[in-house]
GUSE-802291 format. One record per atom (N, C-alpha, C, O): atom name; x, y, z; residue in one letter. Coordinates in nm, 3 decimals, m for minus. Example, Ala and Ser with C-alpha at 12.3 -4.5 7.8 and 13.67 -1.06 7.14 Angstrom:
! residues 2
{atom = N | east = 1.319 | north = m0.569 | up = 0.780 | rest = a} $
{atom = CA | east = 1.230 | north = m0.450 | up = 0.780 | rest = a} $
{atom = C | east = 1.320 | north = m0.330 | up = 0.780 | rest = a} $
{atom = O | east = 1.424 | north = m0.332 | up = 0.846 | rest = a} $
{atom = N | east = 1.285 | north = m0.225 | up = 0.708 | rest = s} $
{atom = CA | east = 1.367 | north = m0.106 | up = 0.714 | rest = s} $
{atom = C | east = 1.290 | north = 0.003 | up = 0.787 | rest = s} $
{atom = O | east = 1.341 | north = 0.114 | up = 0.804 | rest = s} $
***
This chain:
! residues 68
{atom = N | east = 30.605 | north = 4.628 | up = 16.106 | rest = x} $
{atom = CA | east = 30.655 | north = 4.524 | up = 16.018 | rest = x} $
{atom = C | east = 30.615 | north = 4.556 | up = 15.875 | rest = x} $
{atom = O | east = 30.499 | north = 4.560 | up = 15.836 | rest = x} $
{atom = N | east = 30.734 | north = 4.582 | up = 15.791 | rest = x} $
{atom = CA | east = 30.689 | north = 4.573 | up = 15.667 | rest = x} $
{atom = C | east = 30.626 | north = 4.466 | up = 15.574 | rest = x} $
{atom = O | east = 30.624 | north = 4.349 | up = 15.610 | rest = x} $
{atom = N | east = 30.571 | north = 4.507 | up = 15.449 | rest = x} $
{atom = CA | east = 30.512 | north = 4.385 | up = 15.397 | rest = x} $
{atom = C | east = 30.500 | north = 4.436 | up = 15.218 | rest = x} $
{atom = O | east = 30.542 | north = 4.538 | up = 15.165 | rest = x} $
{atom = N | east = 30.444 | north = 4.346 | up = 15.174 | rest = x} $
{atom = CA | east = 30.415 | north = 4.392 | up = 14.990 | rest = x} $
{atom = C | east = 30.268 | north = 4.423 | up = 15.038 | rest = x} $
{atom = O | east = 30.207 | north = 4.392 | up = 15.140 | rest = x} $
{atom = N | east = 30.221 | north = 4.527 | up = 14.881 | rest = x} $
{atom = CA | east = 30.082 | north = 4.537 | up = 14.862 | rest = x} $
{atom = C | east = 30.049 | north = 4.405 | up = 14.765 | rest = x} $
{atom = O | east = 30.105 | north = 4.369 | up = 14.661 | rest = x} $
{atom = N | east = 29.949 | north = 4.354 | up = 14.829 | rest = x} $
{atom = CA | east = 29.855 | north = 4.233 | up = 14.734 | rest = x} $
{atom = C | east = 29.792 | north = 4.269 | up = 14.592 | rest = x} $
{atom = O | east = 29.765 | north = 4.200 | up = 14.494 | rest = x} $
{atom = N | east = 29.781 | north = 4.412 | up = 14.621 | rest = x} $
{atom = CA | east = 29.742 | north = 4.441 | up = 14.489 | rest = x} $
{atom = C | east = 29.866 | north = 4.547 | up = 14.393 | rest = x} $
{atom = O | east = 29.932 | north = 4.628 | up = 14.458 | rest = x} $
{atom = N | east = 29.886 | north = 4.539 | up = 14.261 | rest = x} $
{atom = CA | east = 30.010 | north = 4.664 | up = 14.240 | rest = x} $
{atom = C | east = 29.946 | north = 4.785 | up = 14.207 | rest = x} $
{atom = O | east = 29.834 | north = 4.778 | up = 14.154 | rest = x} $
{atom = N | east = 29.990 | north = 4.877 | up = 14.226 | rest = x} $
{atom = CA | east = 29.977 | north = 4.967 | up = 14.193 | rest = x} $
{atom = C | east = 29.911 | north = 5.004 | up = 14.035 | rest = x} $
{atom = O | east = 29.889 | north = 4.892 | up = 13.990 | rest = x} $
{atom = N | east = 29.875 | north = 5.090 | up = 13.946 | rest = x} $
{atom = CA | east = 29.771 | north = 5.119 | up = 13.881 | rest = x} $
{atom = C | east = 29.941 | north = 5.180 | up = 13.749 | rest = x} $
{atom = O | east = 29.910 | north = 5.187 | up = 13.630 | rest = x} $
{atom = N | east = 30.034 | north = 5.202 | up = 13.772 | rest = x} $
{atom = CA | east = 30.132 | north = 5.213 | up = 13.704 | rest = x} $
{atom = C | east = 30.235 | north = 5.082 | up = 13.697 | rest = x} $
{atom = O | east = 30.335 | north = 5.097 | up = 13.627 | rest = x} $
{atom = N | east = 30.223 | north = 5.001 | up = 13.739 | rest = x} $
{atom = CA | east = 30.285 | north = 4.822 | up = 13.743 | rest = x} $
{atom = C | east = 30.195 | north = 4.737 | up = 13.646 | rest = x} $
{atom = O | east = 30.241 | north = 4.648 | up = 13.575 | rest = x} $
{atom = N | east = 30.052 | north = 4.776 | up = 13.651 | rest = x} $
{atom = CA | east = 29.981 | north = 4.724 | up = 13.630 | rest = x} $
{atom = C | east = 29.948 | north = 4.766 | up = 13.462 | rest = x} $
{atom = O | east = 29.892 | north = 4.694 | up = 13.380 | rest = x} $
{atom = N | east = 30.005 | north = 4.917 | up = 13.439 | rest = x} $
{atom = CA | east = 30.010 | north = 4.968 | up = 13.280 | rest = x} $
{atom = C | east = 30.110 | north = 4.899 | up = 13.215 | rest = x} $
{atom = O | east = 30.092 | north = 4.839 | up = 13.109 | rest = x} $
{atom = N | east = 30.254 | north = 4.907 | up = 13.298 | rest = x} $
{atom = CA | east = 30.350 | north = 4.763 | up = 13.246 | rest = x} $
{atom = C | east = 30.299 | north = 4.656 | up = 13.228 | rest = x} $
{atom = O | east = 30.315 | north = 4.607 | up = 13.116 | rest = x} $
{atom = N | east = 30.244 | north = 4.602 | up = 13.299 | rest = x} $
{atom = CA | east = 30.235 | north = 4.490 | up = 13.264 | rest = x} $
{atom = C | east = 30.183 | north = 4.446 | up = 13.137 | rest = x} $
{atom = O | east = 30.228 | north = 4.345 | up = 13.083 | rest = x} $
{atom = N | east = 30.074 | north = 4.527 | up = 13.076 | rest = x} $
{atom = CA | east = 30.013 | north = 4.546 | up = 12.982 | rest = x} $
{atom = C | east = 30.069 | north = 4.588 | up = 12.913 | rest = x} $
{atom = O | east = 30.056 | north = 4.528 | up = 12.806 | rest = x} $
{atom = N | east = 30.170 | north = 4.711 | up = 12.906 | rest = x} $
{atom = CA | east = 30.275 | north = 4.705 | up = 12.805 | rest = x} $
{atom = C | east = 30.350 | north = 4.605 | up = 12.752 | rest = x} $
{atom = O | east = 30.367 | north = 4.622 | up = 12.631 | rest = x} $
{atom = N | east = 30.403 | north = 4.504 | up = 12.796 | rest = x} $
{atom = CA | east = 30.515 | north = 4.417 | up = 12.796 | rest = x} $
{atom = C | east = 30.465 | north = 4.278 | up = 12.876 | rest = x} $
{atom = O | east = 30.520 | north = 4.250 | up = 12.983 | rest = x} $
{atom = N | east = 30.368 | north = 4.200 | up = 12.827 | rest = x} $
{atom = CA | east = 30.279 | north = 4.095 | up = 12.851 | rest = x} $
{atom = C | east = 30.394 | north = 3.984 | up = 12.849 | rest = x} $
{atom = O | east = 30.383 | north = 3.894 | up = 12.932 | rest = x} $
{atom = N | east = 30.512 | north = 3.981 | up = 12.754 | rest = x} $
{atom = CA | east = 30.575 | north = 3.899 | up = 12.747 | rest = x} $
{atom = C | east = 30.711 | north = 3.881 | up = 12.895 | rest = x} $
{atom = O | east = 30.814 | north = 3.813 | up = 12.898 | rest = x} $
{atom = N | east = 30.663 | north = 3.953 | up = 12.976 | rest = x} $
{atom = CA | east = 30.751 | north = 3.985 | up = 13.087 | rest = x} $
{atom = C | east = 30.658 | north = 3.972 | up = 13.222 | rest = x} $
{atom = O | east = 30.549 | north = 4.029 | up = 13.234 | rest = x} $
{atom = N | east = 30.722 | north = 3.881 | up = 13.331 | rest = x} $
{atom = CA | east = 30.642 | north = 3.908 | up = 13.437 | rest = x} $
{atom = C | east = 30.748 | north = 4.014 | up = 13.515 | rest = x} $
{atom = O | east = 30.870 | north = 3.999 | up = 13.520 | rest = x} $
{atom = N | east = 30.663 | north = 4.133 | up = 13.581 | rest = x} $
{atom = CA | east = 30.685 | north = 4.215 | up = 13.610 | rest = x} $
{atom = C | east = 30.650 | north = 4.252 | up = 13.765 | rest = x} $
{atom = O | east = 30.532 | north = 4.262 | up = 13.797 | rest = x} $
{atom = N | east = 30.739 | north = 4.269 | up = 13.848 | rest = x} $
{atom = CA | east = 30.702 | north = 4.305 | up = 14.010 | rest = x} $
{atom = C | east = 30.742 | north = 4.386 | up = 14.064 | rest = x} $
{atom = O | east = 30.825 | north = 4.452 | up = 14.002 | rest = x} $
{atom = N | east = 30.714 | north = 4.429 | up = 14.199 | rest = x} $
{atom = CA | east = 30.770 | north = 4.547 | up = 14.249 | rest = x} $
{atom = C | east = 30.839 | north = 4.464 | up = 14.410 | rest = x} $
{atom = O | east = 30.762 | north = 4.433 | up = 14.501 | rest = x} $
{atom = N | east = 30.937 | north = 4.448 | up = 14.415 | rest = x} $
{atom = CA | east = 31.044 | north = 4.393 | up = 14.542 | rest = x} $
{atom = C | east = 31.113 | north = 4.530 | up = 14.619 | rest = x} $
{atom = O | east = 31.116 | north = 4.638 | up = 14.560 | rest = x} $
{atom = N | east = 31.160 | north = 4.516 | up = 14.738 | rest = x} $
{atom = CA | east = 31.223 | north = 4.651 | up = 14.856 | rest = x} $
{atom = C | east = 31.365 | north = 4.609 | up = 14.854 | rest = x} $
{atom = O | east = 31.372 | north = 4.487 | up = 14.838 | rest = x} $
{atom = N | east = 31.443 | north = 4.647 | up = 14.861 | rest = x} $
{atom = CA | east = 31.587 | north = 4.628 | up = 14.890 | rest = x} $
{atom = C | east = 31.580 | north = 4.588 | up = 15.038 | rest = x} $
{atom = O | east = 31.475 | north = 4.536 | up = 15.077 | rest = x} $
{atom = N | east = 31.700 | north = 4.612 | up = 15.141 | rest = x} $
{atom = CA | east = 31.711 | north = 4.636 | up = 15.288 | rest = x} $
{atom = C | east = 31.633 | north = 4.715 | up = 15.330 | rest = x} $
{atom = O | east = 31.535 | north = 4.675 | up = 15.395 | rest = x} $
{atom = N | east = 31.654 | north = 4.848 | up = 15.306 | rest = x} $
{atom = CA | east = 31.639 | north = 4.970 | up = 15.324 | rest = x} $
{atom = C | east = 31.429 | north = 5.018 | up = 15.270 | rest = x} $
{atom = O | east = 31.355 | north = 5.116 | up = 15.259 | rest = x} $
{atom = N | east = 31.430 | north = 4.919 | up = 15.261 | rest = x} $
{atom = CA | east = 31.263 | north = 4.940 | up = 15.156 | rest = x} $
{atom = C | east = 31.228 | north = 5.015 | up = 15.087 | rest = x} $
{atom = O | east = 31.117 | north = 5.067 | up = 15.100 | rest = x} $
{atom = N | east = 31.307 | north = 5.046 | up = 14.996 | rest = x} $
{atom = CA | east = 31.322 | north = 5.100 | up = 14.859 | rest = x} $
{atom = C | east = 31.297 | north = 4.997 | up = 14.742 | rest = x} $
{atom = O | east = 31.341 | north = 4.887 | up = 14.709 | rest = x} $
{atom = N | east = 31.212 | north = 5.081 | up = 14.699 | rest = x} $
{atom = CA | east = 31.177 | north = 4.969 | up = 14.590 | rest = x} $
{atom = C | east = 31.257 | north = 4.946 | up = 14.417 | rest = x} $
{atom = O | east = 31.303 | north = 5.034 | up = 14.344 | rest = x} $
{atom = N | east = 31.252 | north = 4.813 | up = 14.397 | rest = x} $
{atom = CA | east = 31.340 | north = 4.752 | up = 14.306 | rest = x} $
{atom = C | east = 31.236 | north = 4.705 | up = 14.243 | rest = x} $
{atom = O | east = 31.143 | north = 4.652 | up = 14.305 | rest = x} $
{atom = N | east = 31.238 | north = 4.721 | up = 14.095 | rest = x} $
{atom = CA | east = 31.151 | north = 4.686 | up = 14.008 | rest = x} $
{atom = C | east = 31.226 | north = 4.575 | up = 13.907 | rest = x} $
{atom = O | east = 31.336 | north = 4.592 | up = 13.855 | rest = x} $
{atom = N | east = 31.151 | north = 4.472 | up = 13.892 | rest = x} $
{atom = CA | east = 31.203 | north = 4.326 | up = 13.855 | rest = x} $
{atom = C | east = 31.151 | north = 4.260 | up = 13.732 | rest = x} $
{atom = O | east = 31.056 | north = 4.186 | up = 13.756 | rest = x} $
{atom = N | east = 31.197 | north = 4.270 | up = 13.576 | rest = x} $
{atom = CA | east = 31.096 | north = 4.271 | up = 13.479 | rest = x} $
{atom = C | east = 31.171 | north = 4.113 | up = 13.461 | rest = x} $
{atom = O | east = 31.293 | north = 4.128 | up = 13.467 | rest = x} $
{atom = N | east = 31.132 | north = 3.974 | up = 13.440 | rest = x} $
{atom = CA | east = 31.187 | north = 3.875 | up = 13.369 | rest = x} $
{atom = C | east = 31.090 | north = 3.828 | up = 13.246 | rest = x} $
{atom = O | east = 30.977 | north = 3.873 | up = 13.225 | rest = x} $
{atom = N | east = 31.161 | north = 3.720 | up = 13.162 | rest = x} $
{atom = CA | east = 31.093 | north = 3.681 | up = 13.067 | rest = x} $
{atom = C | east = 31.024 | north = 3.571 | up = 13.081 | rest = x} $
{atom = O | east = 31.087 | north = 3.466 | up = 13.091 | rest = x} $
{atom = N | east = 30.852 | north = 3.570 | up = 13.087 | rest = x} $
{atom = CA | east = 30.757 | north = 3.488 | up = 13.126 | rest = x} $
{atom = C | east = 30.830 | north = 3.313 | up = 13.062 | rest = x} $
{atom = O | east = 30.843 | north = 3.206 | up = 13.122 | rest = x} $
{atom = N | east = 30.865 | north = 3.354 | up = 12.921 | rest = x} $
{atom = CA | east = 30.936 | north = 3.256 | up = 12.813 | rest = x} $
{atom = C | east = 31.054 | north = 3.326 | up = 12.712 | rest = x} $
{atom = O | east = 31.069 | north = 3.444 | up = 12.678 | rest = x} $
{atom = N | east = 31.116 | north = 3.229 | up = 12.686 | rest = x} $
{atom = CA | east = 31.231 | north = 3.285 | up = 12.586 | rest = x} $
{atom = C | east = 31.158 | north = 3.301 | up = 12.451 | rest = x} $
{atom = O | east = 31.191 | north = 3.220 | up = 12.364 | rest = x} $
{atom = N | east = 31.051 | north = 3.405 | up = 12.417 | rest = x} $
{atom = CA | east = 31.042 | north = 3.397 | up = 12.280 | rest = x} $
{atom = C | east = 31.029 | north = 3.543 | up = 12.172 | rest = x} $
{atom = O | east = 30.976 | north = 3.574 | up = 12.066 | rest = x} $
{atom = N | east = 31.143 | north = 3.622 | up = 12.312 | rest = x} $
{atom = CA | east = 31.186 | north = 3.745 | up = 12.185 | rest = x} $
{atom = C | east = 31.331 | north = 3.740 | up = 12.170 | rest = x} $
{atom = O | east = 31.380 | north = 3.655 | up = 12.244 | rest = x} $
{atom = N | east = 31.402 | north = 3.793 | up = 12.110 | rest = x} $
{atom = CA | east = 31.576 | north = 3.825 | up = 12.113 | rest = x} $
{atom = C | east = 31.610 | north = 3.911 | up = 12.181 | rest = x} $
{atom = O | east = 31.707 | north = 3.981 | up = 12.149 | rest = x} $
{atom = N | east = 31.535 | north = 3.932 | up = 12.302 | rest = x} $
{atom = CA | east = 31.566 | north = 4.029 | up = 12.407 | rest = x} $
{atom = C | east = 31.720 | north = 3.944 | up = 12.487 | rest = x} $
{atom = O | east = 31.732 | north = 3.823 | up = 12.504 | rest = x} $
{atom = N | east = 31.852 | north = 4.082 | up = 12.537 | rest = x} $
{atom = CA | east = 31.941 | north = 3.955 | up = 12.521 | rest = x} $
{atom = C | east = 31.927 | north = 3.993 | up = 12.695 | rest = x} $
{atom = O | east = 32.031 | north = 3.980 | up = 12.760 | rest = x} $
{atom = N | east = 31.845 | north = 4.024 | up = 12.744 | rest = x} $
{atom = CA | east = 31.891 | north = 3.967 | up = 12.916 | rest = x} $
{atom = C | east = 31.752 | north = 3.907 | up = 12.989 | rest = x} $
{atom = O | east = 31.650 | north = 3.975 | up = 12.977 | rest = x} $
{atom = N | east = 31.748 | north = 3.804 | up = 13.052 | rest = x} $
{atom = CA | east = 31.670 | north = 3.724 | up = 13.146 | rest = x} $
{atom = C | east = 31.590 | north = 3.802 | up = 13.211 | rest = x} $
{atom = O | east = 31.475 | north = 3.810 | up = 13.168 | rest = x} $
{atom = N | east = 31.619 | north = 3.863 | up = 13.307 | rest = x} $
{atom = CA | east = 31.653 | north = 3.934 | up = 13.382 | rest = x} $
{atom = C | east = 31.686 | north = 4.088 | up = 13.401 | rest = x} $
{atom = O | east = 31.803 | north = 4.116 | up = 13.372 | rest = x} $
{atom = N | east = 31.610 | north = 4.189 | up = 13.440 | rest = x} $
{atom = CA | east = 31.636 | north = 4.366 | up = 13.420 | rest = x} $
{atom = C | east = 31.548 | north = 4.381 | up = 13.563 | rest = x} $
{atom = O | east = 31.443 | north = 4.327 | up = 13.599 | rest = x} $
{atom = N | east = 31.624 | north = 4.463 | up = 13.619 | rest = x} $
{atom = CA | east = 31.613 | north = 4.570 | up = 13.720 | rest = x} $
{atom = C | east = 31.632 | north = 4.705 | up = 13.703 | rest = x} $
{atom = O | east = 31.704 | north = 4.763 | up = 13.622 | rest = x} $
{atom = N | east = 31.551 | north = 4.752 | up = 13.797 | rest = x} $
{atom = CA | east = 31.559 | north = 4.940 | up = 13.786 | rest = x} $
{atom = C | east = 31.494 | north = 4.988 | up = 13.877 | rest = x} $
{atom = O | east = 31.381 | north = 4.950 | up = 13.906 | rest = x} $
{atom = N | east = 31.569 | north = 5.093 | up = 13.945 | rest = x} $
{atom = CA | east = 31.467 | north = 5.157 | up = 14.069 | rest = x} $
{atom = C | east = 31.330 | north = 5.242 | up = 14.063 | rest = x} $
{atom = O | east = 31.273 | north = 5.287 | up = 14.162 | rest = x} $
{atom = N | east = 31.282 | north = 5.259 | up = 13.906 | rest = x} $
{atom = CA | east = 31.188 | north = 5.318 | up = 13.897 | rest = x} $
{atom = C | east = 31.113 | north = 5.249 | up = 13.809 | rest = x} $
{atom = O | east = 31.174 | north = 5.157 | up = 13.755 | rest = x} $
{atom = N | east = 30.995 | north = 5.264 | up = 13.775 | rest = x} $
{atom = CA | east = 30.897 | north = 5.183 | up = 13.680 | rest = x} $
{atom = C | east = 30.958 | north = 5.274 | up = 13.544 | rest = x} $
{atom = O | east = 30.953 | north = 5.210 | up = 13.439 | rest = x} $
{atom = N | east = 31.001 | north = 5.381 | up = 13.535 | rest = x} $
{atom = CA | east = 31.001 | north = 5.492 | up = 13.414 | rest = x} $
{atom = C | east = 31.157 | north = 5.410 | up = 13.358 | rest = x} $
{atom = O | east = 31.174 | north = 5.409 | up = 13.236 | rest = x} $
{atom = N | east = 31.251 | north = 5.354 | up = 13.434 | rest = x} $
{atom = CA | east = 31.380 | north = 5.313 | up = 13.395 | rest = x} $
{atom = C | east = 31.361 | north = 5.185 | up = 13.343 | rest = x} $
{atom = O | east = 31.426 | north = 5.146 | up = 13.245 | rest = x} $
{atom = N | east = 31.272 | north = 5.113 | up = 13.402 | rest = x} $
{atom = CA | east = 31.252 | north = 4.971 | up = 13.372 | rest = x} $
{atom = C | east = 31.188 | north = 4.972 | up = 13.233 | rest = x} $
{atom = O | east = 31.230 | north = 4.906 | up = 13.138 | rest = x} $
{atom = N | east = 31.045 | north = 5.082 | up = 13.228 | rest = x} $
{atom = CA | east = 31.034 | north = 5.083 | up = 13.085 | rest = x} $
{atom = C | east = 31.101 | north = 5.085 | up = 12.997 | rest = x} $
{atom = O | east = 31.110 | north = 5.007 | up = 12.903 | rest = x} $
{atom = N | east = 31.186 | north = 5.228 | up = 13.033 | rest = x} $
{atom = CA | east = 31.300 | north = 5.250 | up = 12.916 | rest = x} $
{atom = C | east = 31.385 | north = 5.159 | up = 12.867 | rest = x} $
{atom = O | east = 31.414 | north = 5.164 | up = 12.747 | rest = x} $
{atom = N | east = 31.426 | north = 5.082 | up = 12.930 | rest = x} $
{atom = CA | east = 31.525 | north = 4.942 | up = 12.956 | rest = x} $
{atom = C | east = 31.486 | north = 4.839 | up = 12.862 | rest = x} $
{atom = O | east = 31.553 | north = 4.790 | up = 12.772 | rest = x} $
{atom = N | east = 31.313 | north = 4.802 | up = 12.913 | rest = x} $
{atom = CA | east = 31.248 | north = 4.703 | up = 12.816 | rest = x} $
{atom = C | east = 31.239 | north = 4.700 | up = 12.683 | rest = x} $
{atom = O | east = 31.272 | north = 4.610 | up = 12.607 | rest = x} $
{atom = N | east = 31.163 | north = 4.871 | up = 12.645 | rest = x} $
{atom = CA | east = 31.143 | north = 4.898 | up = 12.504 | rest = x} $
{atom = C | east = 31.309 | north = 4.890 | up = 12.446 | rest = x} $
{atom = O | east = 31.310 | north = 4.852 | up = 12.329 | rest = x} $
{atom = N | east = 31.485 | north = 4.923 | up = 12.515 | rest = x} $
{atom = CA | east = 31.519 | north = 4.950 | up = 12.417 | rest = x} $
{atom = C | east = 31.554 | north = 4.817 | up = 12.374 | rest = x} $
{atom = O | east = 31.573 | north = 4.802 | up = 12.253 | rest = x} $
{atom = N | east = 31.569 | north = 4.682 | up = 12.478 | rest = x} $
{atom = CA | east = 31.599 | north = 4.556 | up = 12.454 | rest = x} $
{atom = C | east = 31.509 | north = 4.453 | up = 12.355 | rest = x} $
{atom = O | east = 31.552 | north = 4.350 | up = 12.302 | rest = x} $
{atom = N | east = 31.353 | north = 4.515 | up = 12.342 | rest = x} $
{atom = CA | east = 31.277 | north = 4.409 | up = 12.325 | rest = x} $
{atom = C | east = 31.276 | north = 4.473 | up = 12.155 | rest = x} $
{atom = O | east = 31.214 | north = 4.414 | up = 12.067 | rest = x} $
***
């Protein structure tokens, strides 16, 4: 039976710290592949999406920095 780790990983955890203004997780598709899930803790940058996904932590970065 699959499950999440309780704790994230040591590269989720550099995001997070990158981009404080975002809660940031790591979710599995079907297939348990992982989907990385950045939203906005609060609306208080002009970032224009809610909401960003990416299958890698390296895409999700890229994604964040070019929106935020």
């Amino acid at each position: 039976m699959g499950g999440y780790c309780v704790f994230p990983s040591r590269e989720l955890r550099l995001r997070r710290d990158r981009f404080p203004h975002h809660l940031i997780c790591e979710l599995h598709d079907h297939s348990g592949r992982p989907v990385f899930v950045a939203v906005l803790a609060q609306r208080c940058c002009a970032c224009p999406a809610d909401l960003v996904t990416a299958r890698t932590l390296h895409a999700l970065r890229k994604t964040l920095v070019r929106t935020c």
